[in-house]
LOLUM-225513 format. One record per residue (C-alpha): x, y, z. Coordinates in Angstrom, 3 decimals, m for minus. Example, Ala and Ser with C-alpha at 12.3 -4.5 7.8 and 13.67 -1.06 7.14 Angstrom:
SITE        X        Y        Z
SITE   12.300   m4.500    7.800
SITE   13.670   m1.060    7.140
***
This chain:
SITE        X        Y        Z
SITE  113.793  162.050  114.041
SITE  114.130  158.694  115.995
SITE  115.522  158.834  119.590
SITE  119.290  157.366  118.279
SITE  119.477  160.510  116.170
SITE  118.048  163.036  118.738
SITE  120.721  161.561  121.375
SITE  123.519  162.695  118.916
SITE  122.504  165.694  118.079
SITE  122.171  166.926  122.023
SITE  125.417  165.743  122.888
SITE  127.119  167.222  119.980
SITE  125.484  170.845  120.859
SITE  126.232  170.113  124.635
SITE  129.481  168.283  123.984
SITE  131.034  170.052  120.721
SITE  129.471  172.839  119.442
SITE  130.619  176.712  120.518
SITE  127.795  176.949  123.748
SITE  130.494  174.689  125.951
SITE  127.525  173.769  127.962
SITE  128.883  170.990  129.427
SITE  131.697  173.455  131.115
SITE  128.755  175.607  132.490
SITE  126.836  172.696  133.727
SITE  129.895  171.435  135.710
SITE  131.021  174.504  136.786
SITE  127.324  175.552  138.194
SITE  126.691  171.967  139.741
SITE  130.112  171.739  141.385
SITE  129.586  175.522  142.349
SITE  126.080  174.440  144.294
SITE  126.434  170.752  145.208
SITE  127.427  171.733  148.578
SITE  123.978  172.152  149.492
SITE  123.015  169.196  148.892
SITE  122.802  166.337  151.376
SITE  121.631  162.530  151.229
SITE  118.708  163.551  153.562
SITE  115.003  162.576  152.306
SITE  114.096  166.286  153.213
SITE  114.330  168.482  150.737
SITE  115.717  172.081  151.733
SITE  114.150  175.417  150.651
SITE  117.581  176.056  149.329
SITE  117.097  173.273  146.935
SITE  114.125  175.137  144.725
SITE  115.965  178.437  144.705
SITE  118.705  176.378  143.007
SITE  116.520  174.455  140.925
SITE  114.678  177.706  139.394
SITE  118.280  178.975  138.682
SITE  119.390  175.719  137.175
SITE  116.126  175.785  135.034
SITE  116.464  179.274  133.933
SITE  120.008  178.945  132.914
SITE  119.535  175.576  131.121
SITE  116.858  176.758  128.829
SITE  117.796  180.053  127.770
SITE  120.740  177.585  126.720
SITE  118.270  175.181  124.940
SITE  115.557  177.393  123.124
SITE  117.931  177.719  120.474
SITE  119.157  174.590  120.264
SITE  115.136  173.558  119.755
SITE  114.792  175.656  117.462
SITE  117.620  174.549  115.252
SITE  116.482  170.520  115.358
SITE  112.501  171.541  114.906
SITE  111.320  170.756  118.060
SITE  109.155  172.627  120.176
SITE  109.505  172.333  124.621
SITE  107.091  169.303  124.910
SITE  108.634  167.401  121.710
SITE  111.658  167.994  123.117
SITE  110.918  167.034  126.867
SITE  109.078  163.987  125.328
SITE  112.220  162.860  123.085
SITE  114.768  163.329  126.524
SITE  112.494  160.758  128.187
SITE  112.160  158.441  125.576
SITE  115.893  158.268  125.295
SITE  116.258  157.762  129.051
SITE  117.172  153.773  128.394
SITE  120.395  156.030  126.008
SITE  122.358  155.988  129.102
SITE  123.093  159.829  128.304
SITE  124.024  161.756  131.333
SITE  123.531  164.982  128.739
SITE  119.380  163.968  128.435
SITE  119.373  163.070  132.281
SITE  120.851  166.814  133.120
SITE  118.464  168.151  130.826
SITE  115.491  165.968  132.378
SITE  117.009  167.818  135.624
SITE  115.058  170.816  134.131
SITE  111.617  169.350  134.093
SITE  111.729  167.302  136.847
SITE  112.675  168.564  140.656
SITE  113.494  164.788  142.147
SITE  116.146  164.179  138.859
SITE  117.806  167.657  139.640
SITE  117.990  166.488  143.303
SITE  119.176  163.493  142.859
SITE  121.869  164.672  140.366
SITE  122.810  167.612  142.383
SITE  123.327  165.062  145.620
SITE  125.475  162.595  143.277
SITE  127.894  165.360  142.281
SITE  127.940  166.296  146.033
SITE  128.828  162.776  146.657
SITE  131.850  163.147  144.385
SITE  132.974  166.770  145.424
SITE  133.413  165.285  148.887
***
């Protein structure tokens, strides 16, 4: 699967399909972006949040793996390949693996929310 095709098929499950993930992720992020500040220092809060947003995310994705082939680190590999996709669906996925994306992402939709 080339990183084009992998980009469609994530934000058809996230966008389309029956999981409505995108709802959940919006709803959670606009739920907990009020923790979030523009400071440099990180808060506690902020890994409390993060192990919930990682826990809810992949219980979401497993299946979703399982269905395209791919196991955690093909998948994880393929999101950051497609990085240059300009898909906000592989950057809130890359939130998972990576504390200083989920930050920043959490402290953009703060941004918005206020």
């Amino acid at each position: 699967m080339d990183v084009k095709e992998f980009v469609q098929k994530i934000e058809e499950w996230f966008y389309e399909s029956d999981s409505n993930l995108d709802k959940v992720v919006q709803d959670w992020a606009k739920e907990n972006c009020k923790e979030f500040t523009d400071d440099e220092e990180h808060k506690l809060v902020y890994t409390k949040l993060y192990n919930d947003y990682q826990n809810m995310l992949e219980s979401h994705l497993e299946g979703f793996m399982k269905t395209i082939g791919l196991d955690q680190q093909q998948f994880v590999d393929m999101c950051k390949q497609s990085m240059d996709s300009d898909s906000s669906v592989v950057e809130m996925i890359l939130a998972v693996a990576e504390f200083d994306v989920f930050v920043a992402m959490m402290q953009q939709q703060a941004a918005e929310a206020s």
